[in-house]
N, CA, C and O atoms as a printed pandas DataFrame, in Angstrom:
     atom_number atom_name residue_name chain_id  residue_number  x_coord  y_coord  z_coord
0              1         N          UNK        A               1 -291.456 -259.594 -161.105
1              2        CA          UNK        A               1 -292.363 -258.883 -160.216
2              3         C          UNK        A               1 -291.974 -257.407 -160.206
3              4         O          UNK        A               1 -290.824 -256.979 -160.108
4              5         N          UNK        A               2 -292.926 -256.794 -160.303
5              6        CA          UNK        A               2 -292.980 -254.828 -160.435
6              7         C          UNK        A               2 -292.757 -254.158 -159.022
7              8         O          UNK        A               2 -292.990 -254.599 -157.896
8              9         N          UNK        A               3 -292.237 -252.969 -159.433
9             10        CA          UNK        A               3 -291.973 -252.338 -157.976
10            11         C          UNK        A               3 -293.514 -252.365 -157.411
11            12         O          UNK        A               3 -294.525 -252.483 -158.104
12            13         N          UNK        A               4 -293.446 -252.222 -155.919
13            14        CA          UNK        A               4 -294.636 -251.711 -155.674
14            15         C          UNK        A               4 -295.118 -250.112 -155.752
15            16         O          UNK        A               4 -294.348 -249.260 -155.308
16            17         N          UNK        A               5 -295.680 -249.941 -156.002
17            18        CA          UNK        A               5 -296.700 -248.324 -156.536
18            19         C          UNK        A               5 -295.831 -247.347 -155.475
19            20         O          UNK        A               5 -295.259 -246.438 -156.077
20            21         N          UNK        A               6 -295.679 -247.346 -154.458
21            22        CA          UNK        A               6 -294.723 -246.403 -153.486
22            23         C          UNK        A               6 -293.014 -246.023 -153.722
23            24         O          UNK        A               6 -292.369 -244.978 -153.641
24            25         N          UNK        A               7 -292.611 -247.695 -154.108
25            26        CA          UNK        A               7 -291.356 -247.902 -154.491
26            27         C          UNK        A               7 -291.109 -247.076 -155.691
27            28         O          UNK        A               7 -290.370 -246.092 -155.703
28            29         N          UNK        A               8 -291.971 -247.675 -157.003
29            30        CA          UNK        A               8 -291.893 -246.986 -158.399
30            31         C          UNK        A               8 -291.552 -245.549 -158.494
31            32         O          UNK        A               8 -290.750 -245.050 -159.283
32            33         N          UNK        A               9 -292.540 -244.702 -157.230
33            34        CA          UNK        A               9 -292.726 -243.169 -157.388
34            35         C          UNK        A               9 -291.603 -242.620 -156.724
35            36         O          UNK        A               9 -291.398 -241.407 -156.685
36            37         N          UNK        A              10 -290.771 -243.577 -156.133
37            38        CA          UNK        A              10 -289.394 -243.102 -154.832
38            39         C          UNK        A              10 -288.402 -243.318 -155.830
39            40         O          UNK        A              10 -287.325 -242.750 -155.647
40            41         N          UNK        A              11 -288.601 -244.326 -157.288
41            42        CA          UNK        A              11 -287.450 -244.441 -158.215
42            43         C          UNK        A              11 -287.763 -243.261 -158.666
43            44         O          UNK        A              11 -286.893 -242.440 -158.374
44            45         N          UNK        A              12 -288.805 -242.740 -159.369
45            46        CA          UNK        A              12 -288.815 -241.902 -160.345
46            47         C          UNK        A              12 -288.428 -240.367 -159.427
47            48         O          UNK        A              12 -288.097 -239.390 -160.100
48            49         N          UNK        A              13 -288.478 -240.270 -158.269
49            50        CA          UNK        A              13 -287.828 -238.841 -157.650
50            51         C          UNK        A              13 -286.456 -238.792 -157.657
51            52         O          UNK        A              13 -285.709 -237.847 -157.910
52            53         N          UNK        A              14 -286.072 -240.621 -157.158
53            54        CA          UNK        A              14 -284.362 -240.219 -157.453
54            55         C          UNK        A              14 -283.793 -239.767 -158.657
55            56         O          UNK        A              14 -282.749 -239.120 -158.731
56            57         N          UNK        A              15 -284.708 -240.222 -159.877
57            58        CA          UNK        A              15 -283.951 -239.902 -161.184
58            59         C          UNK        A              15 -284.219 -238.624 -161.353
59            60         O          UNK        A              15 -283.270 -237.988 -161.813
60            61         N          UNK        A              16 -285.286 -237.960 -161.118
61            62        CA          UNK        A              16 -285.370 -236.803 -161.215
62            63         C          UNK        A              16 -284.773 -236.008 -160.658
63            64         O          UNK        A              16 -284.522 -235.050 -161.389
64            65         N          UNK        A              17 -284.057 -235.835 -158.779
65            66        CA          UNK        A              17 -283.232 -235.304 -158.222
66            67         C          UNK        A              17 -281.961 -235.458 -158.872
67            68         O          UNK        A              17 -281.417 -234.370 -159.062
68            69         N          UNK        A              18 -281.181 -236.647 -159.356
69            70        CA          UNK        A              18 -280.128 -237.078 -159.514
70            71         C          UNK        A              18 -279.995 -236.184 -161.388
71            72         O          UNK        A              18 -278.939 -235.833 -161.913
72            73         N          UNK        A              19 -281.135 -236.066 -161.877
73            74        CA          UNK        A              19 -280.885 -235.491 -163.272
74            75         C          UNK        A              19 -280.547 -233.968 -163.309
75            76         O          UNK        A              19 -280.032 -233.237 -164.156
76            77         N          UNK        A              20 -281.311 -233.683 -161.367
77            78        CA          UNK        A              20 -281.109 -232.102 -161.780
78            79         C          UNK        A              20 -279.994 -231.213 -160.709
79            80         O          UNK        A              20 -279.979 -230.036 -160.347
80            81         N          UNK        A              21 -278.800 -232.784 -160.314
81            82        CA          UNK        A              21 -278.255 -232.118 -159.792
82            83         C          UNK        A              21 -278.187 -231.901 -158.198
83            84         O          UNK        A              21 -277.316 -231.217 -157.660
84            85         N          UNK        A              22 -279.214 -232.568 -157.515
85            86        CA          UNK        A              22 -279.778 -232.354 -156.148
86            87         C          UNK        A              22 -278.651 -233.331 -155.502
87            88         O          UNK        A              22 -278.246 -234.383 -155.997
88            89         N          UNK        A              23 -278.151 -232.603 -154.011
89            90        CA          UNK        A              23 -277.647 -233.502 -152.735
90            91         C          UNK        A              23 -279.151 -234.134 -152.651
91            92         O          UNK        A              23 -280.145 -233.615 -153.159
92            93         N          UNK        A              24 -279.128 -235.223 -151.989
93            94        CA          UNK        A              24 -280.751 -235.896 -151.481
94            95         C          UNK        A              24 -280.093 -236.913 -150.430
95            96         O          UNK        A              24 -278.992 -237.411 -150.665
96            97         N          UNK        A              25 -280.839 -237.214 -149.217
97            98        CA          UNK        A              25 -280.717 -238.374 -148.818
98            99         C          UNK        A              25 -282.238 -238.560 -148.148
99           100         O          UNK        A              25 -283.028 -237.660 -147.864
100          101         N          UNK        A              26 -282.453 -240.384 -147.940
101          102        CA          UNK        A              26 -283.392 -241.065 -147.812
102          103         C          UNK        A              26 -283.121 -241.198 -145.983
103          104         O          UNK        A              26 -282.541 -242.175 -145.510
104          105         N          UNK        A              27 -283.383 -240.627 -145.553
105          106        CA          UNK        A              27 -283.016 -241.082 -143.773
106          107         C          UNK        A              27 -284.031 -242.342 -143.320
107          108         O          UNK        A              27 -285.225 -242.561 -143.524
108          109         N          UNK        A              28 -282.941 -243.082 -142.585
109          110        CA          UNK        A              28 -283.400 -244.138 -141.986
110          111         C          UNK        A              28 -284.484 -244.233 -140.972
111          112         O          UNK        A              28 -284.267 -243.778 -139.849
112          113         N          UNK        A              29 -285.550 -244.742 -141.236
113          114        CA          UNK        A              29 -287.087 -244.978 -140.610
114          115         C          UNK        A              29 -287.210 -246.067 -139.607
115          116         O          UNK        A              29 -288.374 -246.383 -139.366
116          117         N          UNK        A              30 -286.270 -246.726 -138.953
117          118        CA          UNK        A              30 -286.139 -247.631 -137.953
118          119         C          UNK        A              30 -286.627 -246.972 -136.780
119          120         O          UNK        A              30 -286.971 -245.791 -136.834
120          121         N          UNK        A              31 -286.692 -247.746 -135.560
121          122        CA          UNK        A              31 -286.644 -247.083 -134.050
122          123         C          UNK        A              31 -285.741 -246.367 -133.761
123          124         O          UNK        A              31 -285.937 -245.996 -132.603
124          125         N          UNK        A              32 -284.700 -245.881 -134.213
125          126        CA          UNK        A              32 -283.752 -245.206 -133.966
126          127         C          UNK        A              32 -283.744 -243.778 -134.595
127          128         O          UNK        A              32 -283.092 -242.875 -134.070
128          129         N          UNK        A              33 -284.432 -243.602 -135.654
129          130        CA          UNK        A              33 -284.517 -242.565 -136.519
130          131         C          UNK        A              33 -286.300 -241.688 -136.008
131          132         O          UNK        A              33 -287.267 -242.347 -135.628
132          133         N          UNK        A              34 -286.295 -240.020 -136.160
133          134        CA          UNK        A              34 -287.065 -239.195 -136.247
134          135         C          UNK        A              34 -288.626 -239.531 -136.956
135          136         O          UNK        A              34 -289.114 -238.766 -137.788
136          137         N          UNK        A              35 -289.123 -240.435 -136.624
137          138        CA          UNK        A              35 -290.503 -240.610 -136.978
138          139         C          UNK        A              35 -291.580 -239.603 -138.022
139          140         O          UNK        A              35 -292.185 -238.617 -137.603
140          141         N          UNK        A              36 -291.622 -239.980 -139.061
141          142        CA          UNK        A              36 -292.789 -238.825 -139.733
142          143         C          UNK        A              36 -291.721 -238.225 -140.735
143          144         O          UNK        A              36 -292.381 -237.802 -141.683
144          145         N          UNK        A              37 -290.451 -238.005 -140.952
145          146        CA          UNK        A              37 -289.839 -237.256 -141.543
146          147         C          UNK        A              37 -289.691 -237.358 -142.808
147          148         O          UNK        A              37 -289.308 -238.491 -143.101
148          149         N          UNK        A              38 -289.859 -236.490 -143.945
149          150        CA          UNK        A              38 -289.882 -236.900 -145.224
150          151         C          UNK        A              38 -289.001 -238.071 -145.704
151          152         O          UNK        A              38 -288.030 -238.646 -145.213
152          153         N          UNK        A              39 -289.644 -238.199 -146.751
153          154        CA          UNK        A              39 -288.995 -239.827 -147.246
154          155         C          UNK        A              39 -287.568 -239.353 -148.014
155          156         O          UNK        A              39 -286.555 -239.993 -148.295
156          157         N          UNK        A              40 -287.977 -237.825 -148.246
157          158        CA          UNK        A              40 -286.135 -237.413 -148.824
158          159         C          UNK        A              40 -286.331 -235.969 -148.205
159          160         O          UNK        A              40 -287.264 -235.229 -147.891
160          161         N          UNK        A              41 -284.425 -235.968 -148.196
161          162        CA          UNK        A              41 -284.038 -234.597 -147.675
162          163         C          UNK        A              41 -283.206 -233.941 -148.446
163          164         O          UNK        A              41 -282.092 -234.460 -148.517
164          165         N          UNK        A              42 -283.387 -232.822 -149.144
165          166        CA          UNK        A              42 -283.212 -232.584 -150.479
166          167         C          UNK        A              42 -282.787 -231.343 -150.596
167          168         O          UNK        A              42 -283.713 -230.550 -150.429
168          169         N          UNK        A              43 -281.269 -230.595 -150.922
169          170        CA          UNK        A              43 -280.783 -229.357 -150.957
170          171         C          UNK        A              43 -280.110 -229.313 -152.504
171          172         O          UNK        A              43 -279.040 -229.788 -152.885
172          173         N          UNK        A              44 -281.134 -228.568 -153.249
173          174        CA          UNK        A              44 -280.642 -227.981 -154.360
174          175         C          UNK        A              44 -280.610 -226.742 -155.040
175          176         O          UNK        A              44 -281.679 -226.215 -155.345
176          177         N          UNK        A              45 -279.305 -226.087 -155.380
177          178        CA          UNK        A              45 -278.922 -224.553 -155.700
178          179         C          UNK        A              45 -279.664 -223.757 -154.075
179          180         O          UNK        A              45 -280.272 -222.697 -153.929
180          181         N          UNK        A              46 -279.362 -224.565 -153.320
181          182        CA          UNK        A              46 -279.201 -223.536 -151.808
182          183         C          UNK        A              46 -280.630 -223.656 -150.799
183          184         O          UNK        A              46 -280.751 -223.339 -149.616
184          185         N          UNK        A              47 -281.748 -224.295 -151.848
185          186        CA          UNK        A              47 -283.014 -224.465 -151.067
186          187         C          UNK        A              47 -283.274 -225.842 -150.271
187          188         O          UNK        A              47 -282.935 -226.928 -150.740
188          189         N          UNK        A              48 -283.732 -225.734 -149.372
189          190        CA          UNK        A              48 -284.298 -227.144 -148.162
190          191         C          UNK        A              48 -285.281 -227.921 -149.052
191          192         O          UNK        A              48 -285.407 -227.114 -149.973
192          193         N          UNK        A              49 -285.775 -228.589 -149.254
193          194        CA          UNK        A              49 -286.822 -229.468 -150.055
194          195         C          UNK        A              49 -286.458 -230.732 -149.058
195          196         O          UNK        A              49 -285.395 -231.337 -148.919
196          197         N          UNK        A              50 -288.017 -230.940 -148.277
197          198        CA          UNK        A              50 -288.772 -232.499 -147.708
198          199         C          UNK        A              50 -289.509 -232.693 -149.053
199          200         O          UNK        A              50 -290.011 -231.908 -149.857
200          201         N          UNK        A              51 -289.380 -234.100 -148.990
201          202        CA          UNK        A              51 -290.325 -234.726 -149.886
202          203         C          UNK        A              51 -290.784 -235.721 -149.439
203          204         O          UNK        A              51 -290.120 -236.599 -148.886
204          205         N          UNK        A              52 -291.992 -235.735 -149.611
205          206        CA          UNK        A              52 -292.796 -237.027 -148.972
206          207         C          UNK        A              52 -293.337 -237.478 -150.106
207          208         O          UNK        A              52 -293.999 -236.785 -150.878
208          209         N          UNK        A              53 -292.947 -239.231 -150.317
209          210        CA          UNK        A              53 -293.770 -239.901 -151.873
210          211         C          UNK        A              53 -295.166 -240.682 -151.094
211          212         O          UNK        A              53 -295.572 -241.081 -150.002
212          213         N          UNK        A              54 -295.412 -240.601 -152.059
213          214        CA          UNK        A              54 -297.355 -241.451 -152.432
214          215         C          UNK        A              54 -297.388 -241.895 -153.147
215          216         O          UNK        A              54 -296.491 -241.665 -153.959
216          217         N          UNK        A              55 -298.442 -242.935 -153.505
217          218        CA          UNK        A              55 -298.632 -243.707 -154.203
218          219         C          UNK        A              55 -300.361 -243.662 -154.161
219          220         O          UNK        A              55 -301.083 -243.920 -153.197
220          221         N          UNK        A              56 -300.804 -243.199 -155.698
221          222        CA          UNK        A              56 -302.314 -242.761 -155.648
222          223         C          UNK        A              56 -302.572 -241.866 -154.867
223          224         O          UNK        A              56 -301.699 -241.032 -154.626
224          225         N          UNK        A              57 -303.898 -241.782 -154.224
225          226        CA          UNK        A              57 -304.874 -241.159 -153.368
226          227         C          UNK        A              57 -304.192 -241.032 -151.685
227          228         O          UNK        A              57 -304.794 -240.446 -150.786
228          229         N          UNK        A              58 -302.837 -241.706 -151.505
229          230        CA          UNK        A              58 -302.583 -241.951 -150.576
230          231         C          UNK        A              58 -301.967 -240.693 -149.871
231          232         O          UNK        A              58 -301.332 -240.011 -150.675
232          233         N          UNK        A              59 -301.978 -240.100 -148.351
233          234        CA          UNK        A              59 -302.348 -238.851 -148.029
234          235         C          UNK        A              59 -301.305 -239.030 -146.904
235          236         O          UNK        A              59 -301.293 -240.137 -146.365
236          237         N          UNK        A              60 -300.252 -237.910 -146.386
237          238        CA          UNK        A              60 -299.607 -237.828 -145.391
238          239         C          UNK        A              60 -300.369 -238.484 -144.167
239          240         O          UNK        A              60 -301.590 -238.642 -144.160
240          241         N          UNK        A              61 -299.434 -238.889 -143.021
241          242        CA          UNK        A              61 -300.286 -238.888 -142.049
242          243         C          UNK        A              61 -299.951 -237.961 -141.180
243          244         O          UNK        A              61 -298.823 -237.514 -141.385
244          245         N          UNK        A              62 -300.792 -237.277 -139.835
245          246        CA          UNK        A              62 -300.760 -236.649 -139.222
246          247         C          UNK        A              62 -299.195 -236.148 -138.359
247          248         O          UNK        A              62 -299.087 -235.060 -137.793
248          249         N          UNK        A              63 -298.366 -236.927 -138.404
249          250        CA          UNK        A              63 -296.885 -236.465 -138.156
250          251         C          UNK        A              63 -296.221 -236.536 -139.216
251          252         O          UNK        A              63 -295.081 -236.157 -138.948
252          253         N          UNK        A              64 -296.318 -236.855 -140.434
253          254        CA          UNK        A              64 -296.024 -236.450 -141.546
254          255         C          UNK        A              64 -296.316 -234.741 -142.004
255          256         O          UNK        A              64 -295.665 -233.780 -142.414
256          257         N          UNK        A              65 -297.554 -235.041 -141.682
257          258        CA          UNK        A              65 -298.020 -233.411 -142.252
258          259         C          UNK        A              65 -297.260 -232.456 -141.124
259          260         O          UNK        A              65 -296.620 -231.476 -141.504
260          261         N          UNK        A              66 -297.373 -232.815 -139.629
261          262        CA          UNK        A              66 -296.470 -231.566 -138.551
262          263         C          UNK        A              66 -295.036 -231.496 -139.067
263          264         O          UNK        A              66 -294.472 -230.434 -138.804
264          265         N          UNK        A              67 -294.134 -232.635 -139.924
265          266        CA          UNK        A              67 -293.079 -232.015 -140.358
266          267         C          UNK        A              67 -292.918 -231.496 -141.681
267          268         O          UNK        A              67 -291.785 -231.450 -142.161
268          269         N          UNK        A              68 -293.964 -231.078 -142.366
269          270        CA          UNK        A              68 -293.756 -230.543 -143.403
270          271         C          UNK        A              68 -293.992 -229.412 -143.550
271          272         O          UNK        A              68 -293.472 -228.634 -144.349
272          273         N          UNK        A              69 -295.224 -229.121 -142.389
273          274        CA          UNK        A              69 -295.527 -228.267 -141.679
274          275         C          UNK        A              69 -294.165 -226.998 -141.279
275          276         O          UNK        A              69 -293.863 -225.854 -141.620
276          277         N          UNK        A              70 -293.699 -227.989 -140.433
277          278        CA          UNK        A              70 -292.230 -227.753 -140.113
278          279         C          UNK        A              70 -291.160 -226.608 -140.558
279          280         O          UNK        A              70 -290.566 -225.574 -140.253
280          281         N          UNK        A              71 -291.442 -227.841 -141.729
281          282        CA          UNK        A              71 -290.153 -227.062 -142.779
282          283         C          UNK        A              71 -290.864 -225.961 -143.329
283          284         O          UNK        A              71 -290.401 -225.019 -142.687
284          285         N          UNK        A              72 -291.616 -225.543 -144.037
285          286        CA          UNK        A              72 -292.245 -224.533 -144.518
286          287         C          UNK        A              72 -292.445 -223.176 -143.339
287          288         O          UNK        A              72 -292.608 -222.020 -143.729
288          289         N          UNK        A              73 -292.397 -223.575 -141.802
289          290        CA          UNK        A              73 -292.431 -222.699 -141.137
290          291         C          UNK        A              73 -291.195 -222.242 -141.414
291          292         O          UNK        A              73 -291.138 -221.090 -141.843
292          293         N          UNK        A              74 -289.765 -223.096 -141.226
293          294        CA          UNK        A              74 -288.649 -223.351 -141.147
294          295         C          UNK        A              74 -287.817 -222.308 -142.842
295          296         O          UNK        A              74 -286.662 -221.950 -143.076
296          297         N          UNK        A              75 -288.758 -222.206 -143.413
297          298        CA          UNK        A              75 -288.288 -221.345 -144.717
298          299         C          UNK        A              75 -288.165 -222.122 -145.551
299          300         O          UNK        A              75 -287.884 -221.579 -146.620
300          301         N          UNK        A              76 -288.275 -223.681 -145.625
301          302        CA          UNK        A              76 -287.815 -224.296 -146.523
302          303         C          UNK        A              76 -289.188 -224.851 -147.351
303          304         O          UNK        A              76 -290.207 -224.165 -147.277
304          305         N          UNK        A              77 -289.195 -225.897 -148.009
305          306        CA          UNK        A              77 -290.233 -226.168 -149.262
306          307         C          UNK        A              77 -290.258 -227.572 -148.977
307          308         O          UNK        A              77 -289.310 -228.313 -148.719
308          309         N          UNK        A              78 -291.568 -227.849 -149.066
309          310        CA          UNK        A              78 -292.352 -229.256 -149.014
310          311         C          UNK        A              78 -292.643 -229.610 -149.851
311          312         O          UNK        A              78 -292.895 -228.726 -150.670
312          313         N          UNK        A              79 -292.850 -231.068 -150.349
313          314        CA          UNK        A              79 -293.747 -231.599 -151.166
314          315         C          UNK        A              79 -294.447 -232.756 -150.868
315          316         O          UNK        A              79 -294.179 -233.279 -149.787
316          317         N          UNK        A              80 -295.132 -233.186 -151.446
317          318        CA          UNK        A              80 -296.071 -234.322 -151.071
318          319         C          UNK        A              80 -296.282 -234.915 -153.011
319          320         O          UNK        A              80 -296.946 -234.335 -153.870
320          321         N          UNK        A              81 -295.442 -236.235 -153.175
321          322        CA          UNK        A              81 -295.544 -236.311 -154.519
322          323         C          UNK        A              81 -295.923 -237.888 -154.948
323          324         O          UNK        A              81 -295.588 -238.947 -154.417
324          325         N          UNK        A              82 -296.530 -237.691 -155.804
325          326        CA          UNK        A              82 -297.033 -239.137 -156.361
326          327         C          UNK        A              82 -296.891 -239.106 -157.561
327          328         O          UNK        A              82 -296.597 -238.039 -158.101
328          329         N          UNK        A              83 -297.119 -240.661 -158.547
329          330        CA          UNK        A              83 -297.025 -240.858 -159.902
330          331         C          UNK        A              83 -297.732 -239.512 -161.072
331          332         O          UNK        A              83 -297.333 -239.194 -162.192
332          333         N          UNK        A              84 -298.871 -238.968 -160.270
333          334        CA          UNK        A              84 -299.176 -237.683 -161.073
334          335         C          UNK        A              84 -299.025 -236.497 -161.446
335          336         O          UNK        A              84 -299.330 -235.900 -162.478
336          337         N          UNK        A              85 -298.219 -236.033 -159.939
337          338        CA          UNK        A              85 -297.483 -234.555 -159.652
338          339         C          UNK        A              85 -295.788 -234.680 -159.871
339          340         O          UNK        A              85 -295.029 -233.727 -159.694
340          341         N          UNK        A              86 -295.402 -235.881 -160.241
341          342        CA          UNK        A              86 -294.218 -235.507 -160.527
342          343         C          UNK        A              86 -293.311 -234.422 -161.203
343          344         O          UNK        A              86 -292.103 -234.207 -161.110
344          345         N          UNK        A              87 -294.232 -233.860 -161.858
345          346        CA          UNK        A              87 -293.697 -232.357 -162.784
346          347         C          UNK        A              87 -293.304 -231.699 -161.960
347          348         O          UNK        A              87 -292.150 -231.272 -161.942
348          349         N          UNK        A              88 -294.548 -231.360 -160.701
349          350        CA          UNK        A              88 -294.053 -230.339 -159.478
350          351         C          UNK        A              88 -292.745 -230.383 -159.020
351          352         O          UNK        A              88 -292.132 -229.327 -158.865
352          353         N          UNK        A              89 -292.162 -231.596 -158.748
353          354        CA          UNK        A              89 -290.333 -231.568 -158.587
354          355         C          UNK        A              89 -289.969 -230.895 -159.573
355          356         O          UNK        A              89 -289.400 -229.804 -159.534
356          357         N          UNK        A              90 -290.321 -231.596 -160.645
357          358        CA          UNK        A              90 -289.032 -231.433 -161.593
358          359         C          UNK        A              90 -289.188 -229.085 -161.558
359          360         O          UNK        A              90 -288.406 -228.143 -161.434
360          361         N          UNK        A              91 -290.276 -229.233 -161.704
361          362        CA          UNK        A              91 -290.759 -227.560 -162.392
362          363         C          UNK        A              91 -290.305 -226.509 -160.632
363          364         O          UNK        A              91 -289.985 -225.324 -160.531
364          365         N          UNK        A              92 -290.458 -227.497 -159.601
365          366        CA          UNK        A              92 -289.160 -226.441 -158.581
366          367         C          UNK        A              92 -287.800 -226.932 -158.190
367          368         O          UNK        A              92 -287.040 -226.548 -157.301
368          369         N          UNK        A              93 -287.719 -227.642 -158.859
369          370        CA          UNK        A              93 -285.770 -227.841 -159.091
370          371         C          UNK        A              93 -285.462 -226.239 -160.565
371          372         O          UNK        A              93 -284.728 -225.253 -160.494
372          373         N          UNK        A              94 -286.335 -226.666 -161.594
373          374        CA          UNK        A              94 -285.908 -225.972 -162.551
374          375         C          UNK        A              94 -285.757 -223.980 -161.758
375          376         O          UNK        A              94 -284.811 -223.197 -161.849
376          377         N          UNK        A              95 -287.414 -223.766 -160.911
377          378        CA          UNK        A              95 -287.257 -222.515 -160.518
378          379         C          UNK        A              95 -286.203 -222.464 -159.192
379          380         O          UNK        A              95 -285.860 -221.290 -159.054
380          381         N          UNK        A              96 -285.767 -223.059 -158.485
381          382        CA          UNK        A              96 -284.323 -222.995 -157.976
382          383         C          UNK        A              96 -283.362 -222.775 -158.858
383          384         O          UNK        A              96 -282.484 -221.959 -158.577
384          385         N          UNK        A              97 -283.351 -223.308 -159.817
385          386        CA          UNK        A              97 -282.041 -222.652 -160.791
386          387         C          UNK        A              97 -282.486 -221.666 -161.482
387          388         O          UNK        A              97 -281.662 -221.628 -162.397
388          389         N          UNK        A              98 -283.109 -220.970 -161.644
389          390        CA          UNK        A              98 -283.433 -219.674 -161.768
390          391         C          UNK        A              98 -283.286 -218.914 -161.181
391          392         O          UNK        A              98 -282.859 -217.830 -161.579
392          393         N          UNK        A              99 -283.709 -219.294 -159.492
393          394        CA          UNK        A              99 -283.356 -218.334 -158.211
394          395         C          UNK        A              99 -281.975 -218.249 -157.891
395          396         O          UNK        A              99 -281.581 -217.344 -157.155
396          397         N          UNK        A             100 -280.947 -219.361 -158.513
397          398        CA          UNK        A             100 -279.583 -219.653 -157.244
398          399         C          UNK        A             100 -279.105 -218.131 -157.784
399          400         O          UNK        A             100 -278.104 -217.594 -157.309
């Protein structure tokens, strides 16, 4: 049995963080944990990166989007990524190492 379509796109960010070098962690989504908060928390060569994964057509939801919101007020960099935009990681990990 195959990952499911959400799972698949959360493997393919770790390999991609983990290839380029990134701290990342996945924070815990229980009752105990910050509701809405990206699915990774991601500091590489000195920049903040939320990442929120998708799967298809599938679209933040409304406290999803206020913390990504958030961070971008916050100075730091958002994403919103699925099986199609995956380049977008990889192509601002690469311009962070250009910037560090």
């Amino acid at each position: 049995m195959g990952l499911k379509p959400e799972s698949a796109v959360k493997k393919k960010i770790k390999a991609i963080l983990t290839e380029n070098g990134a701290y990342w962690v996945m924070p815990v989504s229980n009752g105990m944990g910050n509701h809405g908060v990206p699915d990774f928390l991601v500091c590489c060569n000195g920049r903040f990166i939320g990442i929120e994964a998708k799967a298809g057509s599938n679209k933040p939801t409304a406290l999803q989007q206020a913390h990504i919101d958030r961070i971008f007020d916050a100075g730091g960099y958002a994403l919103v990524i699925n099986e199609d935009n995956l380049h977008v990681l990889t192509e601002l990990l690469e311009w962070t190492t250009k910037k560090a």
